[in-house]
TORTI-361643 format. One record per residue (C-alpha): residue number from 1; residue in three letters; chain; x, y, z. Coordinates in steps of 0.1 Angstrom, whole numbers, plus 5000, padded with zeros to 4 digits. Example, Ala and Ser with C-alpha at 12.3 -4.5 7.8 and 13.67 -1.06 7.14 Angstrom:
<node><k>1</k><r>ALA</r><c>A</c><east>5123</east><north>4955</north><up>5078</up></node>
<node><k>2</k><r>SER</r><c>A</c><east>5137</east><north>4989</north><up>5071</up></node>
% end
This chain:
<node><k>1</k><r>UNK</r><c>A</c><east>7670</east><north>7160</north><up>4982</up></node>
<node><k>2</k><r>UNK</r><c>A</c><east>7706</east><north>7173</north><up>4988</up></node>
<node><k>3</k><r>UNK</r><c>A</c><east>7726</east><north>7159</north><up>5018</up></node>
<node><k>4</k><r>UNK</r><c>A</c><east>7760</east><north>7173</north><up>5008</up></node>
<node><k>5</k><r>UNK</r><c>A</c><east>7767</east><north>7213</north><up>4990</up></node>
<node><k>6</k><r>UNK</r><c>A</c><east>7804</east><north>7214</north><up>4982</up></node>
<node><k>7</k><r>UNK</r><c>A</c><east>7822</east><north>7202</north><up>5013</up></node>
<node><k>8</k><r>UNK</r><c>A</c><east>7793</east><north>7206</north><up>5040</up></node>
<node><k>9</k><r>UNK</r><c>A</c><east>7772</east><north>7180</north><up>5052</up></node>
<node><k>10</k><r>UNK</r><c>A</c><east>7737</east><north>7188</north><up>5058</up></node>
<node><k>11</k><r>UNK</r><c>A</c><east>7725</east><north>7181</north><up>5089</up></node>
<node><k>12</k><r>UNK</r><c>A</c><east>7693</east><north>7170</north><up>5103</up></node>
<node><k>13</k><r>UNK</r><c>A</c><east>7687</east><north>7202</north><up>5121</up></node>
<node><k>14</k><r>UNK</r><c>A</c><east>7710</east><north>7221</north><up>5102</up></node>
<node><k>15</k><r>UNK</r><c>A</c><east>7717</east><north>7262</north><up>5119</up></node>
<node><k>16</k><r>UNK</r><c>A</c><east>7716</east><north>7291</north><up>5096</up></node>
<node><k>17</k><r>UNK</r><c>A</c><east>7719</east><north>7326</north><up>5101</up></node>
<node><k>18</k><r>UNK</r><c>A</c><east>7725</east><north>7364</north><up>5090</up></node>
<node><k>19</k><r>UNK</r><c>A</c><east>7761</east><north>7378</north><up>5085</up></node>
<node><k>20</k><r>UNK</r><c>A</c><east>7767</east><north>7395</north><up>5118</up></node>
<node><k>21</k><r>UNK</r><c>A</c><east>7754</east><north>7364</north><up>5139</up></node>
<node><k>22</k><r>UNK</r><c>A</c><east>7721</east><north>7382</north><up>5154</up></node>
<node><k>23</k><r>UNK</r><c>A</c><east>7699</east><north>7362</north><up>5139</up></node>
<node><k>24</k><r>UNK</r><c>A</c><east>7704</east><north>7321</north><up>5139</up></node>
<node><k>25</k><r>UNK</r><c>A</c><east>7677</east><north>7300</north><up>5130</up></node>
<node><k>26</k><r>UNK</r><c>A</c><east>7675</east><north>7261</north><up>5131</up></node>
<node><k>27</k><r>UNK</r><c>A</c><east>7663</east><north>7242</north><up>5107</up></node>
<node><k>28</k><r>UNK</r><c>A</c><east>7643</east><north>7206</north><up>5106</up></node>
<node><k>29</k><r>UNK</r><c>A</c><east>7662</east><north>7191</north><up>5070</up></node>
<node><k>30</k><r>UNK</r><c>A</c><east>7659</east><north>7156</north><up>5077</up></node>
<node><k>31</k><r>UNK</r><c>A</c><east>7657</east><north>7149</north><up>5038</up></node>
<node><k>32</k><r>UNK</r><c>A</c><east>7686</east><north>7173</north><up>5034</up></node>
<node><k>33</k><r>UNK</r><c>A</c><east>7679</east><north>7208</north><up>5010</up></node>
<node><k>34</k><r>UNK</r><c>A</c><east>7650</east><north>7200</north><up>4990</up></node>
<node><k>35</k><r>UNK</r><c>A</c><east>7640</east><north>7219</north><up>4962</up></node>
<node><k>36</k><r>UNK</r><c>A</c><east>7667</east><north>7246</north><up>4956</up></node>
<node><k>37</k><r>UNK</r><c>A</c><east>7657</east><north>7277</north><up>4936</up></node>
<node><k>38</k><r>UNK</r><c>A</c><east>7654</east><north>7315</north><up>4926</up></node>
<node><k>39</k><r>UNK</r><c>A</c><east>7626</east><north>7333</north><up>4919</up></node>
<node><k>40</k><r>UNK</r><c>A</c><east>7622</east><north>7361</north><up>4895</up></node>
<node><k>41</k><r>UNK</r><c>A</c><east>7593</east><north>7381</north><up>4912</up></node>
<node><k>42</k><r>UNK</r><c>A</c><east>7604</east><north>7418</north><up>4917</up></node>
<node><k>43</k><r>UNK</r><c>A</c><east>7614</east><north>7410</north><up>4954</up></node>
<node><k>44</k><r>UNK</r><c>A</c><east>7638</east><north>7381</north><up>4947</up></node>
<node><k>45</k><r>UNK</r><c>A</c><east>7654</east><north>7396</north><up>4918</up></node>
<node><k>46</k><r>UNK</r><c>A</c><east>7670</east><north>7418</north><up>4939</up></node>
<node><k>47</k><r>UNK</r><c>A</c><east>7679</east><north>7398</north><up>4966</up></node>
<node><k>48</k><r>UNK</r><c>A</c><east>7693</east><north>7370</north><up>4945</up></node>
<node><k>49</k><r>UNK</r><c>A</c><east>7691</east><north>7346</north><up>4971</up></node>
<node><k>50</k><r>UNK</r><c>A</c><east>7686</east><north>7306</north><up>4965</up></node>
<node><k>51</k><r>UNK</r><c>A</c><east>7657</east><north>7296</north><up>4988</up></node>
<node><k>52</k><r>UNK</r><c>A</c><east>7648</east><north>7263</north><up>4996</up></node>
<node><k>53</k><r>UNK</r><c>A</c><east>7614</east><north>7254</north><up>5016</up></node>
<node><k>54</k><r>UNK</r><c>A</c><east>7606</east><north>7239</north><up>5054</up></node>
<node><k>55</k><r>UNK</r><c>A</c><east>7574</east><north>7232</north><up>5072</up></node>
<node><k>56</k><r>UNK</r><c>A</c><east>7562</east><north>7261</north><up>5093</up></node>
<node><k>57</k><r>UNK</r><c>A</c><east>7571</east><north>7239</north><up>5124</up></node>
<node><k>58</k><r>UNK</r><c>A</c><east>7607</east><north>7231</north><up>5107</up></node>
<node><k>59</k><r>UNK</r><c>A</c><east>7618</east><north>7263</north><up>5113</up></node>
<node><k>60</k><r>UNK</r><c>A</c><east>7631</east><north>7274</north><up>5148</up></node>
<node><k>61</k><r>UNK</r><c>A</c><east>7646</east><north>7309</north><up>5158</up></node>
<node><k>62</k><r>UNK</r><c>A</c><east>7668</east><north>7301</north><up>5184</up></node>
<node><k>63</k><r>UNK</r><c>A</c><east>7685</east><north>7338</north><up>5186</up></node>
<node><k>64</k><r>UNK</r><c>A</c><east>7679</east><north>7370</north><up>5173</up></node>
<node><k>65</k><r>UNK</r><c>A</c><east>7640</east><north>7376</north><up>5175</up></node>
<node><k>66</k><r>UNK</r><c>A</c><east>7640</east><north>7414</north><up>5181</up></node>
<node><k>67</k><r>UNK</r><c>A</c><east>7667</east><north>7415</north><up>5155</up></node>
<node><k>68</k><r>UNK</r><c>A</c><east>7646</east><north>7403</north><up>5124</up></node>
<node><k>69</k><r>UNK</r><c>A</c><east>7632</east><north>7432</north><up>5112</up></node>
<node><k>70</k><r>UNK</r><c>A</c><east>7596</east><north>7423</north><up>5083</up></node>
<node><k>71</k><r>UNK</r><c>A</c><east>7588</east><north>7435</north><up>5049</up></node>
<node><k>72</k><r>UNK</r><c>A</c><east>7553</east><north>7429</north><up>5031</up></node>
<node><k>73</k><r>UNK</r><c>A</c><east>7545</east><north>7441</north><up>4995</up></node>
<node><k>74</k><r>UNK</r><c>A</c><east>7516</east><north>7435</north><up>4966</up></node>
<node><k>75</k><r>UNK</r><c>A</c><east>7494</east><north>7411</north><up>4986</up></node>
<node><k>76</k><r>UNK</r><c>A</c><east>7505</east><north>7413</north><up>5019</up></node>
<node><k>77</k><r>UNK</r><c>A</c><east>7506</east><north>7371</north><up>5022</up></node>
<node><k>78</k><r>UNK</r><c>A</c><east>7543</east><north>7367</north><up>5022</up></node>
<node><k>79</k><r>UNK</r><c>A</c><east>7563</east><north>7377</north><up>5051</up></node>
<node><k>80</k><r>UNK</r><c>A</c><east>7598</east><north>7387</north><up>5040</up></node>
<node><k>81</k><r>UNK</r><c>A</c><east>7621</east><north>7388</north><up>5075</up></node>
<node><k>82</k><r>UNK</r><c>A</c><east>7659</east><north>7399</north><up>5075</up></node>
<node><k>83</k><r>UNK</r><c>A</c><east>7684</east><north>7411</north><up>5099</up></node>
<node><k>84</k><r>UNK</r><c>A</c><east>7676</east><north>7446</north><up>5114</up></node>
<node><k>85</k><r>UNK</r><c>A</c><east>7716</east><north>7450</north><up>5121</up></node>
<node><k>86</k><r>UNK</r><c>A</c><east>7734</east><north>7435</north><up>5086</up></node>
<node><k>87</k><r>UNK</r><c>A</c><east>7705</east><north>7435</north><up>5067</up></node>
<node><k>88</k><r>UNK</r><c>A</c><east>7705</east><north>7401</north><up>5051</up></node>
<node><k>89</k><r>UNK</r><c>A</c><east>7676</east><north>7379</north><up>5044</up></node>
<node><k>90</k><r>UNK</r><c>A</c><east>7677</east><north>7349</north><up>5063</up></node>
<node><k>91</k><r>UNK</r><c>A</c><east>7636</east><north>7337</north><up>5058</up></node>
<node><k>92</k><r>UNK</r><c>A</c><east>7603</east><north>7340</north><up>5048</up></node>
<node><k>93</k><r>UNK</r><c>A</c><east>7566</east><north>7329</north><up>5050</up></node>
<node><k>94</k><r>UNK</r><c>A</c><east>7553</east><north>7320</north><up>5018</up></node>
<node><k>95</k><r>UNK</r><c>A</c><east>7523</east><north>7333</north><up>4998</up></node>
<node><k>96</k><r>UNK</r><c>A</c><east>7517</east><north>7305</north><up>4977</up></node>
<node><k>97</k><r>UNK</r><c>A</c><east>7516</east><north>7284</north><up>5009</up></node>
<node><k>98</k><r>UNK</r><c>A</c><east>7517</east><north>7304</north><up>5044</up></node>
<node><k>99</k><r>UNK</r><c>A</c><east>7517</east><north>7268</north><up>5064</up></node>
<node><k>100</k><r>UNK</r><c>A</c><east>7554</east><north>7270</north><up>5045</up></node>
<node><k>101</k><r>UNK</r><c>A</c><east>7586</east><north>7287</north><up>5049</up></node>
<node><k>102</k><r>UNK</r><c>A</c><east>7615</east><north>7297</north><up>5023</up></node>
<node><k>103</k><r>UNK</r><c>A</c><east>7649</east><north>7300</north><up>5041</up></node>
<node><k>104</k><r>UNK</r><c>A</c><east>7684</east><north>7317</north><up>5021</up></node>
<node><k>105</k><r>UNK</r><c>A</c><east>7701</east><north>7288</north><up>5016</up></node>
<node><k>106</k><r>UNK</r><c>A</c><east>7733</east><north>7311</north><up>5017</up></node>
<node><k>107</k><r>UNK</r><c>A</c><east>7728</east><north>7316</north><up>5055</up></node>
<node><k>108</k><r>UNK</r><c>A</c><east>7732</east><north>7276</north><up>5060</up></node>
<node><k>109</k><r>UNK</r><c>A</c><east>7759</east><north>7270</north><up>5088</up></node>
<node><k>110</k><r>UNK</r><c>A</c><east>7795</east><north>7260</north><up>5061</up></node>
<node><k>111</k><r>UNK</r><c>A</c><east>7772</east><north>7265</north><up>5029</up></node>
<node><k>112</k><r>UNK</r><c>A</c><east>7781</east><north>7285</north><up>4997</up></node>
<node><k>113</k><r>UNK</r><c>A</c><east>7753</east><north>7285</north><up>4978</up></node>
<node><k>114</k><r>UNK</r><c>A</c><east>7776</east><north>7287</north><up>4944</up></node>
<node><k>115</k><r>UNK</r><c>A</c><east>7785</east><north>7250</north><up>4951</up></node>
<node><k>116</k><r>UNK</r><c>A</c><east>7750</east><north>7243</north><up>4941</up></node>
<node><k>117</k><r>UNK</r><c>A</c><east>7756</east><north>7257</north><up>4902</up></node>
<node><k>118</k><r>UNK</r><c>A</c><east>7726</east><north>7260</north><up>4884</up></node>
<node><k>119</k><r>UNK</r><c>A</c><east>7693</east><north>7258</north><up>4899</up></node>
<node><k>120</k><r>UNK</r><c>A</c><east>7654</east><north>7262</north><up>4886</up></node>
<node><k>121</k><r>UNK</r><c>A</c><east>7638</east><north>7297</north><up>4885</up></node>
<node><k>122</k><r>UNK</r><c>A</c><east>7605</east><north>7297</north><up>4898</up></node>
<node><k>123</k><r>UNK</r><c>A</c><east>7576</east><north>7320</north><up>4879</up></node>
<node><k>124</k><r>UNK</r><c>A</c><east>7575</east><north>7349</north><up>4906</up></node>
<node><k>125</k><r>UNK</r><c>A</c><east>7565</east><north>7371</north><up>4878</up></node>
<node><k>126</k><r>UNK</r><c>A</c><east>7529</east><north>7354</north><up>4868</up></node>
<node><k>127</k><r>UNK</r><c>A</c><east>7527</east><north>7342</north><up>4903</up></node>
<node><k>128</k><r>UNK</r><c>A</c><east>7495</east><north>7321</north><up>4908</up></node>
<node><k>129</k><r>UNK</r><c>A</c><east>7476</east><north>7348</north><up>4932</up></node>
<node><k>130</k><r>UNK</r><c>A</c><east>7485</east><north>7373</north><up>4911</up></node>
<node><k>131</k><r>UNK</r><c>A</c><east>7463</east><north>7355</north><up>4884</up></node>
<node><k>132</k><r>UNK</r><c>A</c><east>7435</east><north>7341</north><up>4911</up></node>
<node><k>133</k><r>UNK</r><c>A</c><east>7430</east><north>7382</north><up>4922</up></node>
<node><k>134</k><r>UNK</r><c>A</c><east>7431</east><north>7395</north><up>4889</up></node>
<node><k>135</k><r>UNK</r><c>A</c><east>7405</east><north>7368</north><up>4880</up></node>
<node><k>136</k><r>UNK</r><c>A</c><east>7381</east><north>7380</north><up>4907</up></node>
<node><k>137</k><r>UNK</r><c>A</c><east>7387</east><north>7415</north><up>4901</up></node>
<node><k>138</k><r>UNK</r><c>A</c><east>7373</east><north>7413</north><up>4866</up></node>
<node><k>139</k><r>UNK</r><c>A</c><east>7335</east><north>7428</north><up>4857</up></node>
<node><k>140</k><r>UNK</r><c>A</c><east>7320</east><north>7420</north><up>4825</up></node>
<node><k>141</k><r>UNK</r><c>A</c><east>7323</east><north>7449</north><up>4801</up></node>
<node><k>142</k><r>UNK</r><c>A</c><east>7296</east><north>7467</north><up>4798</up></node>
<node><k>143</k><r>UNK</r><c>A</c><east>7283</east><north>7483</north><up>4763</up></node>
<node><k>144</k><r>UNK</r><c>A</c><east>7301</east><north>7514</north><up>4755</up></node>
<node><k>145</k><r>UNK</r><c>A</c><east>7279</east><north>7545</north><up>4746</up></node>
<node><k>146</k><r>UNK</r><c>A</c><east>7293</east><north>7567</north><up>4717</up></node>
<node><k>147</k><r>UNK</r><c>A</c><east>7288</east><north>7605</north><up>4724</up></node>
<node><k>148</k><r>UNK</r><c>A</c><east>7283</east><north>7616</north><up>4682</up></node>
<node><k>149</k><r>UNK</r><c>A</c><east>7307</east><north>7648</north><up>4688</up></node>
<node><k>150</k><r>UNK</r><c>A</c><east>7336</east><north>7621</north><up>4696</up></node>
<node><k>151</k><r>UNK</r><c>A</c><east>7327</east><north>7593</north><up>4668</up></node>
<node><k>152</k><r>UNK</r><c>A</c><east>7353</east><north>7594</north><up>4638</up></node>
<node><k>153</k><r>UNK</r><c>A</c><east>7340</east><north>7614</north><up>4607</up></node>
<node><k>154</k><r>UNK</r><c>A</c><east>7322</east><north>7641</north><up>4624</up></node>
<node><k>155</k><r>UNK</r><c>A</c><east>7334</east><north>7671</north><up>4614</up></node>
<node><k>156</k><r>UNK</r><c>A</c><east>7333</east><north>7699</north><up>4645</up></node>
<node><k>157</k><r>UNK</r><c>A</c><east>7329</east><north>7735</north><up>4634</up></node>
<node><k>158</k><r>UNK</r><c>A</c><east>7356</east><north>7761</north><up>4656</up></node>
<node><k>159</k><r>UNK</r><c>A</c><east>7341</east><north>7796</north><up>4648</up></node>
% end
């Protein structure tokens, strides 16, 4: 739990939004920023973006609806959502726990995010659905069958 980054209080409900102001969000933090991290999964990489997690019902858009613009990828679980007009990423539904949302903590009302220094990287790379649909994607092997003309040793005449 983290009631203060740098000079900024966090507030129970705490606003957050993109860089142009079209989207603001509020946010139910009553135990301040809990859990602060990056992930390395191909998506967040690039974003680079410290995400901390809320309650489905902890997050509230109170401006900017038509603004947020989605973005799905692999499984289709996760809903990515960022400004349509600046383009940042302000939220998303989770895929490891779609009852859950991820907010940028960068787009907290007074925050810099660099005031938090070092924080955890989460394993978006082996990402536990990844390895649960694999899993049920794999057949037993069946027997190979070895056609003689291809088996090492046979000699093939050219004429």
């Amino acid at each position: 739990m983290i009631k203060k980054i740098g000079p900024t209080p966090i507030l129970p409900r705490h606003r957050a939004s993109c860089h142009c102001g079209a989207v603001v969000l509020e946010l139910d933090l009553p135990d301040g920023v809990v859990d602060p991290r990056r992930c390395d999964c191909s998506m967040c990489r690039r974003r680079g973006a410290i995400v901390a997690t809320v309650p489905q019902e902890a997050i509230h858009i109170v401006q900017g609806q038509s603004q947020l613009k989605l973005y799905q990828f692999n499984t289709r679980t996760a809903k990515h959502y960022f400004c349509g007009n600046c383009g940042i990423y302000t939220h998303h539904q989770r895929r490891s726990n779609p009852d859950q949302y991820a907010y940028n903590v960068g787009c907290l009302e007074d925050v810099n995010p660099y005031d938090l220094g070092q924080v955890p990287i989460s394993n978006g790379v082996n990402h536990p659905a990844d390895r649960q649909q694999a899993e049920s994607e794999v057949t037993p092997a069946a027997s190979p069958s070895i056609d003689p003309s291809q088996a090492v040793g046979h000699e093939k005449s050219v004429g």
